[in-house]
C-alpha atoms as a printed R data frame, in Angstrom:
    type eleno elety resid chain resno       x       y       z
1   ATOM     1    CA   UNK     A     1   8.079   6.028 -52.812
2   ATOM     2    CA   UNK     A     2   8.122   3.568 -50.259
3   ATOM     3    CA   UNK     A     3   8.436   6.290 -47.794
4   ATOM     4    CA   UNK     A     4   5.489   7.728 -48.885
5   ATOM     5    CA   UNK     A     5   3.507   4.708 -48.723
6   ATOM     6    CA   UNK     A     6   4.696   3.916 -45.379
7   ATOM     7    CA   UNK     A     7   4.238   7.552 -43.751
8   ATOM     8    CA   UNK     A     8   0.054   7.124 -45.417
9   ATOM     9    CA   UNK     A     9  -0.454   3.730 -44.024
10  ATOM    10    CA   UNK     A    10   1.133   4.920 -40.600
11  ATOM    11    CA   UNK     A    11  -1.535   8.361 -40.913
12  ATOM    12    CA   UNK     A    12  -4.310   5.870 -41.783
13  ATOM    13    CA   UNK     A    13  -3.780   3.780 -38.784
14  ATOM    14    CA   UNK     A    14  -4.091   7.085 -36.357
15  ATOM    15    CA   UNK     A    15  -7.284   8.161 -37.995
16  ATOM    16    CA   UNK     A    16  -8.692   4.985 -38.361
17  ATOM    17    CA   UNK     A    17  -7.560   3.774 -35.079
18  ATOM    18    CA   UNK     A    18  -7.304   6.146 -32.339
19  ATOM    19    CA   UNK     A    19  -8.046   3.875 -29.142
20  ATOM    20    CA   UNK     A    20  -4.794   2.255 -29.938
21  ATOM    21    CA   UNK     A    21  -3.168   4.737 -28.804
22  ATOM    22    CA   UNK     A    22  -5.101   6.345 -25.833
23  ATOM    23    CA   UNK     A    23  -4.806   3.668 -23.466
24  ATOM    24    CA   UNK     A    24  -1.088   3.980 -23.685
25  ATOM    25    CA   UNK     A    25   0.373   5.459 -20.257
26  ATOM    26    CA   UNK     A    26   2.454   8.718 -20.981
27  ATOM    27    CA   UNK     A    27   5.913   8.069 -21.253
28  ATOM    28    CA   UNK     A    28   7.556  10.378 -19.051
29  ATOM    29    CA   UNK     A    29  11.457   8.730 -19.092
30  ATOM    30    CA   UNK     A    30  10.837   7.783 -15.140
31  ATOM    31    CA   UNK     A    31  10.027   4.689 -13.946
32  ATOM    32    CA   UNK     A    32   6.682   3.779 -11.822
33  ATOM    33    CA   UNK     A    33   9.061   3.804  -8.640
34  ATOM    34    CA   UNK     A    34  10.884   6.966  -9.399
35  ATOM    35    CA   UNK     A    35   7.259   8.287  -9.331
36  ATOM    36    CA   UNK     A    36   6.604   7.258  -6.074
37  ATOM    37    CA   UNK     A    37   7.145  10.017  -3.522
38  ATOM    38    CA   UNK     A    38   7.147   8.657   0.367
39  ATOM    39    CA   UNK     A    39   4.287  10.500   1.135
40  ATOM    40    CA   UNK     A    40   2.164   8.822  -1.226
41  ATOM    41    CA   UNK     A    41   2.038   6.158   1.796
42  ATOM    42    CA   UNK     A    42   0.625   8.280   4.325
43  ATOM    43    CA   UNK     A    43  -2.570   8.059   5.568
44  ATOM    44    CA   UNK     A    44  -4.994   5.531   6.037
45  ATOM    45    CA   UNK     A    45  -5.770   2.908   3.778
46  ATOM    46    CA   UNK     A    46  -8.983   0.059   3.925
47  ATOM    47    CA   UNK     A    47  -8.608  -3.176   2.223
48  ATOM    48    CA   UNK     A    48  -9.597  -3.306  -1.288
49  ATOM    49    CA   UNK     A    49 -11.690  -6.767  -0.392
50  ATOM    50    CA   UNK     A    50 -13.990  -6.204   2.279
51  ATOM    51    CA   UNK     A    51 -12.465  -3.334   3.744
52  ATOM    52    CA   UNK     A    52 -11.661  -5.635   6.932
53  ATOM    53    CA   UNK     A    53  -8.179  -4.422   7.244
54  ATOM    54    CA   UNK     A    54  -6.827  -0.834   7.976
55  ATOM    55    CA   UNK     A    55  -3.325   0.383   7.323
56  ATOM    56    CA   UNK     A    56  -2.424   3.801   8.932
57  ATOM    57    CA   UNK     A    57   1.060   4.898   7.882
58  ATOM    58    CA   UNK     A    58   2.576   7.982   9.469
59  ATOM    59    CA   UNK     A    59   5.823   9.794   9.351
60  ATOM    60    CA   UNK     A    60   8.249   8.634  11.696
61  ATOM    61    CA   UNK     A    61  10.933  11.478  13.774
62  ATOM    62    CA   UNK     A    62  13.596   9.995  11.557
63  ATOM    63    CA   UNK     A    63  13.626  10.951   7.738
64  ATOM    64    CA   UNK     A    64  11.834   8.264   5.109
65  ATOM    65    CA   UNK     A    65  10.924   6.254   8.427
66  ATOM    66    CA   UNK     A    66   6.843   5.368   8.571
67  ATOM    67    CA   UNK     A    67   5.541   4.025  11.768
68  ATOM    68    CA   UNK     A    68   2.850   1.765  10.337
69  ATOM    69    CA   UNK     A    69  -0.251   0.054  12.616
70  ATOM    70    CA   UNK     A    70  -2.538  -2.310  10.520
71  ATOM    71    CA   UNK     A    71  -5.361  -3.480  12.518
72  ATOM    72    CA   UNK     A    72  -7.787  -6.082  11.944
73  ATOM    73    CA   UNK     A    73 -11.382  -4.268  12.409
74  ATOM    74    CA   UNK     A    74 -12.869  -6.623  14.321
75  ATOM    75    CA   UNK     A    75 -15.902  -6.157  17.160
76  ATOM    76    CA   UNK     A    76 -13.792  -4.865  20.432
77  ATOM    77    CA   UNK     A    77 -12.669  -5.664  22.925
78  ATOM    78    CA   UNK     A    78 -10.288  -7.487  20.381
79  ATOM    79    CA   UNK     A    79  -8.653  -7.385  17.381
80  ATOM    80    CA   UNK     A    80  -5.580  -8.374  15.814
81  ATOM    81    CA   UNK     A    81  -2.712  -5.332  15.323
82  ATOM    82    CA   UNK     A    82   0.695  -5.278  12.806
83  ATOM    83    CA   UNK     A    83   2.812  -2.873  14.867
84  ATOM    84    CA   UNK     A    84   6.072  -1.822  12.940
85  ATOM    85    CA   UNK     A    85   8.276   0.884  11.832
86  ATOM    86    CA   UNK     A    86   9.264   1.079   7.938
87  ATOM    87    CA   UNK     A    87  11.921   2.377   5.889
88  ATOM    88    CA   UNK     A    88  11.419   3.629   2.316
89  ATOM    89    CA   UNK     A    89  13.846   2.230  -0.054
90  ATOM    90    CA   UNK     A    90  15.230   2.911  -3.710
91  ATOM    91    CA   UNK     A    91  12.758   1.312  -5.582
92  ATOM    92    CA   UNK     A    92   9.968   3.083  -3.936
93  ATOM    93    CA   UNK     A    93   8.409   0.733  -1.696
94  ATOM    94    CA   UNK     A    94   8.683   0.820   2.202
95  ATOM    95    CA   UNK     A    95  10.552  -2.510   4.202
96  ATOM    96    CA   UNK     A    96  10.752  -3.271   7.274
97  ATOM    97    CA   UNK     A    97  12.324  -6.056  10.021
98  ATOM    98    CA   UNK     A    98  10.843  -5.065  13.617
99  ATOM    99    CA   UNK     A    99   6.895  -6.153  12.844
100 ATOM   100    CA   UNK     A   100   5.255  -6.787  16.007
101 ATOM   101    CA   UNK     A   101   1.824  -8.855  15.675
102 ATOM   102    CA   UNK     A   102  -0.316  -8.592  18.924
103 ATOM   103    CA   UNK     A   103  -3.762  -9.424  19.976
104 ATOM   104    CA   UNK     A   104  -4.984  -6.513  21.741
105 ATOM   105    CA   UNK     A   105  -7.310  -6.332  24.584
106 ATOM   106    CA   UNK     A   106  -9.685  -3.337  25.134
107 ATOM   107    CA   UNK     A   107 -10.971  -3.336  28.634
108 ATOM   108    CA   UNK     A   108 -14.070  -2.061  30.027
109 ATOM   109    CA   UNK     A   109 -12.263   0.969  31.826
110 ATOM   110    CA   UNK     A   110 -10.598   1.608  28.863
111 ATOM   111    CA   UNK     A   111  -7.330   0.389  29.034
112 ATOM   112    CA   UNK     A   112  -5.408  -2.177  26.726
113 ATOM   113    CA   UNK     A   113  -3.764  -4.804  26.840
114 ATOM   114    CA   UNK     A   114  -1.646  -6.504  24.231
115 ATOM   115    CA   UNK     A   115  -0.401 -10.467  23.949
116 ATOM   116    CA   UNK     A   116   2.260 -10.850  21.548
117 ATOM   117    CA   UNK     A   117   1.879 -13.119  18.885
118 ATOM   118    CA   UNK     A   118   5.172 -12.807  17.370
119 ATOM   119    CA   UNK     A   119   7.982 -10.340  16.887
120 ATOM   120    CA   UNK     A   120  10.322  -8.510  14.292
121 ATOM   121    CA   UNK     A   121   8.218 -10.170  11.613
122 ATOM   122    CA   UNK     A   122   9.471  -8.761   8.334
123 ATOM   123    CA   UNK     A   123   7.595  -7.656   5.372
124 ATOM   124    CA   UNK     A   124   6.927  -4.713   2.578
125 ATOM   125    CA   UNK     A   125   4.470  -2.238   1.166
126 ATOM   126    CA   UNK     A   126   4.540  -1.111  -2.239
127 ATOM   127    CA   UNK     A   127   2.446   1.708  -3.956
128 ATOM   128    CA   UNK     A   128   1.231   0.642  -7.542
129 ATOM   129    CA   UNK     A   129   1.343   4.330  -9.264
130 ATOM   130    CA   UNK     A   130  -0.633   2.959 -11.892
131 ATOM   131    CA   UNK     A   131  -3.192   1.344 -10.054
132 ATOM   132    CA   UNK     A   132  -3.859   3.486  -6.988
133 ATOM   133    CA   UNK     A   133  -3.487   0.396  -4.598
134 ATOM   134    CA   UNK     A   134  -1.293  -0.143  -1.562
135 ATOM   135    CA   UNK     A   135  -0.116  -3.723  -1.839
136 ATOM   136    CA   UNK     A   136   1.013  -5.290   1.999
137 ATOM   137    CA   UNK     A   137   2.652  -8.380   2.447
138 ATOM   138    CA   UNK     A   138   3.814  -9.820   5.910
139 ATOM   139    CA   UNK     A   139   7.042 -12.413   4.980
140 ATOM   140    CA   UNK     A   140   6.276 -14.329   8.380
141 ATOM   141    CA   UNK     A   141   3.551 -15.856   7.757
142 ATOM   142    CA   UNK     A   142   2.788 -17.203   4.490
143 ATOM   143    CA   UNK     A   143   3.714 -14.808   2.694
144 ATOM   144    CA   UNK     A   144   2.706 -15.957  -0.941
145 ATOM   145    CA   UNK     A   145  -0.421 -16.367   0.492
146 ATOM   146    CA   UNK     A   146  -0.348 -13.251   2.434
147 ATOM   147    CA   UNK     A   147  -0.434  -9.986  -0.281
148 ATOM   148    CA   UNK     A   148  -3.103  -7.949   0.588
149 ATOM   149    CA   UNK     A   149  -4.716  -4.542  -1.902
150 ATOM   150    CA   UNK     A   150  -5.345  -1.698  -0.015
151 ATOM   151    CA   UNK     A   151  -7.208   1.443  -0.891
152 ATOM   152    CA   UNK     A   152  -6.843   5.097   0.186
153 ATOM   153    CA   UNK     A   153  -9.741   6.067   2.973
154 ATOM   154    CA   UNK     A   154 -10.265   8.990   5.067
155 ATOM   155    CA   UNK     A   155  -9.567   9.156   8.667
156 ATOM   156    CA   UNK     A   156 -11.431   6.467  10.585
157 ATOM   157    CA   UNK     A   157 -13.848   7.211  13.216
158 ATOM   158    CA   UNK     A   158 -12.131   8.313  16.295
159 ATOM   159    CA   UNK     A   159 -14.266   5.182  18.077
160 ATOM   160    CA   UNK     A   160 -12.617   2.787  16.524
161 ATOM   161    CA   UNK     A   161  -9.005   2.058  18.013
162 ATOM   162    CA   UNK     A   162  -6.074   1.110  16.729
C-alpha cells in the first residue's frame, strides 16, 4: 500500500509539475569536459562584454596544439596582442607556458613592428559546454582579476589585423 501511495504522489508531481523537470540537462554518463572536443576552440571568438577583445585559435602542425593570437581591437596603428601556442589537456581545456604579450606597431607602409611587453606568460582557456562561452585567463598578470567570457564570431574583417 505504501507503494502505491508513493508511485501516485510521484505521478502527481510529473503532471502537476512538469518544469521541474525540463530544465534538467540530459544526463548522458560523460562529463562537461569529456564533451569537449578540441575543435570546439577553433575559430574566432569576441568578448562577451564589449566585444573589445578577439581570440583566434587555430590548429597548430603538431596534434591538440592551437596557436592562439588575442588582440586588443583598438584604433591602429596599435594595439595590444597575446601571442602563444596551447596544448589541450585531459580535462578539456587548452594550457599553455610560452605567452608572448606585445604592443604592436602598424606602420604607414604597412609593416609592423612589435615591443615586447613580457614573455612565456602562462595561462588557460576553457570551453563551458553548457554555456557556449570561451573563458581566457592570463596567470601573469592578475589573474583573479583577469578571466575574460568570450563568444563565438565569424571571421573578422580582413582590415583589421591581428
Amino acid at each position: 500500500m505504501k507503494k502505491l501511495i508513493a508511485l501516485c504522489l510521484l505521478l502527481l508531481t510529473l503532471l502537476c509539475c512538469p518544469s521541474v523537470f525540463a530544465d534538467r540537462p540530459v544526463q548522458t554518463g560523460r562529463k562537461d569536459y569529456e564533451m569537449i572536443a578540441p575543435e570546439s576552440y577553433e575559430g574566432y571568438w569576441e568578448e562577451k562584454a564589449g566585444g573589445r577583445l578577439l581570440i583566434s585559435v587555430t590548429p597548430a602542425d603538431e596534434p591538440e596544439w592551437y596557436d592562439v593570437t588575442v588582440a586588443v581591437r583598438d584604433k591602429l596603428p596599435k594595439m595590444d596582442v597575446y601571442i602563444m601556442r596551447a596544448h589541450y589537456q585531459k580535462d578539456g581545456s587548452l594550457y599553455y607556458e610560452n605567452g608572448l604579450f606585445v604592443l604592436r606597431k602598424v606602420k604607414r607602409d604597412g609593416t609592423v613592428k612589435d615591443k615586447v611587453r613580457y614573455r612565456n606568460g602562462s595561462g588557460l582557456l576553457y570551453y563551458s559546454f553548457d554555456e557556449n562561452v570561451l573563458y581566457w585567463t592570463d596567470y601573469t598578470l592578475k589573474p583573479e582579476k583577469r578571466v575574460r567570457s568570450f563568444i563565438k564570431t565569424a571571421s573578422p574583417d580582413a582590415d583589421e589585423a591581428m
